[in-house]
C-alpha positions in Angstrom: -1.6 33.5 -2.7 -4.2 32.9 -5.5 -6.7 29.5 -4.9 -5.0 28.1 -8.3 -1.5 28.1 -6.3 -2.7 26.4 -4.0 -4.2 23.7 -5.8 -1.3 23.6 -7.5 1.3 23.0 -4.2 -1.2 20.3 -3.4 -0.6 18.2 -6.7 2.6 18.6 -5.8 2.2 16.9 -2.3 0.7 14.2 -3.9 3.2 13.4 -6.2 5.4 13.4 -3.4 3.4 11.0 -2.1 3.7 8.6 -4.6 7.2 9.5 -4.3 7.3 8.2 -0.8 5.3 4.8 -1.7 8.0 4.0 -3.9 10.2 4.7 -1.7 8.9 2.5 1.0 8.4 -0.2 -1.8 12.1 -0.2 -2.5 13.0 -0.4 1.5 10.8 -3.4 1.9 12.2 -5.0 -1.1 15.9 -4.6 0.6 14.7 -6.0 3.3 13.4 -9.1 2.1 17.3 -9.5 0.2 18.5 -9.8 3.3 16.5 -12.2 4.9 16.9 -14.3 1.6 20.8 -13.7 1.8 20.5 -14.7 5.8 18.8 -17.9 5.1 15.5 -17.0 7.2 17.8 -15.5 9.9 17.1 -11.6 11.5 19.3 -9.4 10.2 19.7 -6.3 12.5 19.5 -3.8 9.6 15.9 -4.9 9.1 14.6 -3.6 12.1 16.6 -0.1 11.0 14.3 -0.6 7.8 11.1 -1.2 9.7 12.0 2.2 11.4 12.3 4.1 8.2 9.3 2.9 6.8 7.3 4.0 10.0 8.7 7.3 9.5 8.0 7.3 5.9 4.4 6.3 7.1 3.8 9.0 9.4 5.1 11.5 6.7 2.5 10.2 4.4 -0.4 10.1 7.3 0.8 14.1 8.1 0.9 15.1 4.5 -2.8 13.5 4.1 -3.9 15.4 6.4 -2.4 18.7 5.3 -4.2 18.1 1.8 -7.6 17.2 3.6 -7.3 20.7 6.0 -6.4 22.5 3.2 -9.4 21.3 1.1 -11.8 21.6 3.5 -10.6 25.3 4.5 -10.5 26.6 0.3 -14.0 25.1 -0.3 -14.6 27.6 3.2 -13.4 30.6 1.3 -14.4 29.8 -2.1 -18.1 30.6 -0.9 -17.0 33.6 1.6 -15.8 37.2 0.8 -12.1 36.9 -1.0 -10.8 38.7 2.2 -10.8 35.2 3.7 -7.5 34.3 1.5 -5.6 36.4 3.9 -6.3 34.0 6.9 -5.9 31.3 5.0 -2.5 30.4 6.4 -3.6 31.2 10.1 -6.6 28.7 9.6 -4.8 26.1 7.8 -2.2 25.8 10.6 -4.8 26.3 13.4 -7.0 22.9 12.1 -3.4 20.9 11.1 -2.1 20.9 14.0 -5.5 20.1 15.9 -5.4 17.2 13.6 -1.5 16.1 14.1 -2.3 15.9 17.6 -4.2 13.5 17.2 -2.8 11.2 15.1 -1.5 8.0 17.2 0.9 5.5 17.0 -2.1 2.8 15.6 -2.8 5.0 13.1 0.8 4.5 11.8 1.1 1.1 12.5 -2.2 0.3 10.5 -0.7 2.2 7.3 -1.0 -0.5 4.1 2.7 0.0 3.6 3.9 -0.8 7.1 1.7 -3.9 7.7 2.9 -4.8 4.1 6.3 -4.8 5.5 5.9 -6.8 8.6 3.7 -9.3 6.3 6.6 -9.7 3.9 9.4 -10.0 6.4 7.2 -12.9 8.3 6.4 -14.8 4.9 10.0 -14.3 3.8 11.8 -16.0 6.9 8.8 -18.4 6.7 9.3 -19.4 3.1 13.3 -19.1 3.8 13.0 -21.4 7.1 10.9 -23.9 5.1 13.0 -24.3 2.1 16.3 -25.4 4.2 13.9 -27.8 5.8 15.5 -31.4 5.0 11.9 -33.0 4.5 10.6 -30.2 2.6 7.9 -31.6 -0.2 9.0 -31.5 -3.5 5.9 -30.2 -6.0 5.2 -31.0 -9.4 7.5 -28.8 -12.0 4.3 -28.6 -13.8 2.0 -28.2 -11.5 3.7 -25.4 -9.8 3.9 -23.7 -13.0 0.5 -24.0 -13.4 -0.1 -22.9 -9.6 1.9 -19.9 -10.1 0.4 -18.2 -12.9 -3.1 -18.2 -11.5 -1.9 -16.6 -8.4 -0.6 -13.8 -10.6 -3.7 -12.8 -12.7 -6.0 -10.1 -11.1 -9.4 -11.5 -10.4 -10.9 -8.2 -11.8 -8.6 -7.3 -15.0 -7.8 -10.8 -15.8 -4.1 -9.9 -16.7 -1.1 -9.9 -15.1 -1.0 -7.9 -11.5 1.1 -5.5 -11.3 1.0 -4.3 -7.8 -0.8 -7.1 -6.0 -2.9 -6.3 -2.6 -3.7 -9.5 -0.5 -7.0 -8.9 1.2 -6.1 -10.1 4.9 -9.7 -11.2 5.5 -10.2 -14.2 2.5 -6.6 -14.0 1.4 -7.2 -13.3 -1.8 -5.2 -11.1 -4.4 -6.3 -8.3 -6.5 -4.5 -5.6 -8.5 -4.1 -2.3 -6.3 -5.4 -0.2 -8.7 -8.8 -2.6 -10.2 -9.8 -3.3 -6.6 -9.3 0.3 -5.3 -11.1 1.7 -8.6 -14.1 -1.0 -7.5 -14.6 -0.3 -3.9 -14.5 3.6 -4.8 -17.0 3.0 -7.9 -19.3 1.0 -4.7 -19.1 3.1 -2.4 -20.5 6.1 -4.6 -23.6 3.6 -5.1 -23.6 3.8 -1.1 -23.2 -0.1 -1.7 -20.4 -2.6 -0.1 -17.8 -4.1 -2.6 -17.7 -8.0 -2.5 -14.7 -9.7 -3.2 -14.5 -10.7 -7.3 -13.3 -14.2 -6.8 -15.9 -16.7 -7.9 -17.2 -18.2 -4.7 -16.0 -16.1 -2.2 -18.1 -14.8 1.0 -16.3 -12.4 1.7 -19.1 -9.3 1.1 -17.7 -6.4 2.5 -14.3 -5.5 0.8 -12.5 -2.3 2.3 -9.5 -0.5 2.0 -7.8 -1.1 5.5 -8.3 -4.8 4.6 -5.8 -4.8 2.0 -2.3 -4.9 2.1 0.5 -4.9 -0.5 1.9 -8.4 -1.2 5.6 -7.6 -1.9 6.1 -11.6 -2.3 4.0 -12.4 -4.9 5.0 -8.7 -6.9 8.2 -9.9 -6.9 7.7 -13.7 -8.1 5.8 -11.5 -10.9 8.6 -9.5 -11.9 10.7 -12.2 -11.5 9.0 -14.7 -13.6 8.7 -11.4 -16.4 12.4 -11.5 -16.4 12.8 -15.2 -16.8 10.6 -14.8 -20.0 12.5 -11.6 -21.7 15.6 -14.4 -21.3 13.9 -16.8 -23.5 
């Protein structure tokens, strides 16, 4: 197997990656319809879901890990004799599996995707358990309005978010790909990203402190569809 296969079957793992993200995107988004349809009650089929986006998770961690073994052991050979391609396999499998083995059940329960789920879940039978509340506040029609459309503009782009993370450590929003694209661009200056929101403290932005916020993506989507109506 040529080097240019291989990079090939590679950028085809990582589609399938973004193949599984949606995925797990569309199985949190079921979820949530039920707890809506439940009134804030625990519907047993949403623990089923939790399950398959765990699994879905530790397919992702695996196949992340298979790209990185596979990197590391090319740029190996690239710089040896071309002999080295016929171990290839052999020392691909050999390093994967010493690094499956050590992948633990907290690495798969800090994945963005599954703390986004539990997140949404809790905020959903929150938000359902509050609005069947009797004495539940009524806010401003205008106000709320208002409200709402600030919470959807990225911080960064100053549009519209399309795929909003929720830092867990100043609760603020960003657009996945703008705040991934900053801490990356950071990070190469070997400096720390600071949260873009005017006033924040928060100094020290990182990726394992964001998850997706599958509430407020879909009050966005929502609220698009309410304007293509009118």
């Amino acid at each position: 197997m040529s080097l240019s296969a291989v990079h090939g079957t590679l950028s085809s793992l990582k589609s399938c990656q973004a193949d599984i993200g949606t995925g797990m995107d569309i199985v949190t988004d079921v979820a949530m319809d039920l707890v809506e349809a439940q009134d804030g009650e625990m519907n047993p089929g949403i623990k089923e879901m939790e399950a398959m986006i765990i699994e879905c998770a530790m397919l992702d961690r695996e196949i992340n890990y298979f790209i990185d073994v596979v990197q590391q052991v090319t740029s190996e050979i690239t710089t040896q004799q071309p002999e080295s391609m016929f171990n290839l396999s052999a020392k691909v499998k050999e390093r994967f599996t010493e690094r499956i083995a050590k992948l633990s059940e907290s690495d798969v329960q800090s994945h963005q995707k599954v703390l986004g789920f539990k997140d949404s879940i809790k905020n959903s039978l929150n938000q359902a358990n509050q609005e069947s509340a009797e004495n539940m506040e009524e806010l401003d029609e205008d106000i709320a309005v208002t409200q709402s459309q600030v919470n959807f503009t990225c911080p960064l782009t100053q549009v519209e978010m399309i795929n909003p993370m929720k830092n867990k450590k100043c609760n603020h929003h960003y657009d996945e790909e703008a705040i991934l694209g900053l801490i990356k661009a950071r990070h190469s200056q070997k400096k720390k990203c600071r949260c873009p929101v005017v006033g924040c403290v928060n100094t020290d932005v990182t990726e394992p402190d964001l998850i997706p916020d599958q509430i407020l993506r879909r009050k966005i989507q929502s609220q698009k569809r309410q304007n293509n109506r009118t």
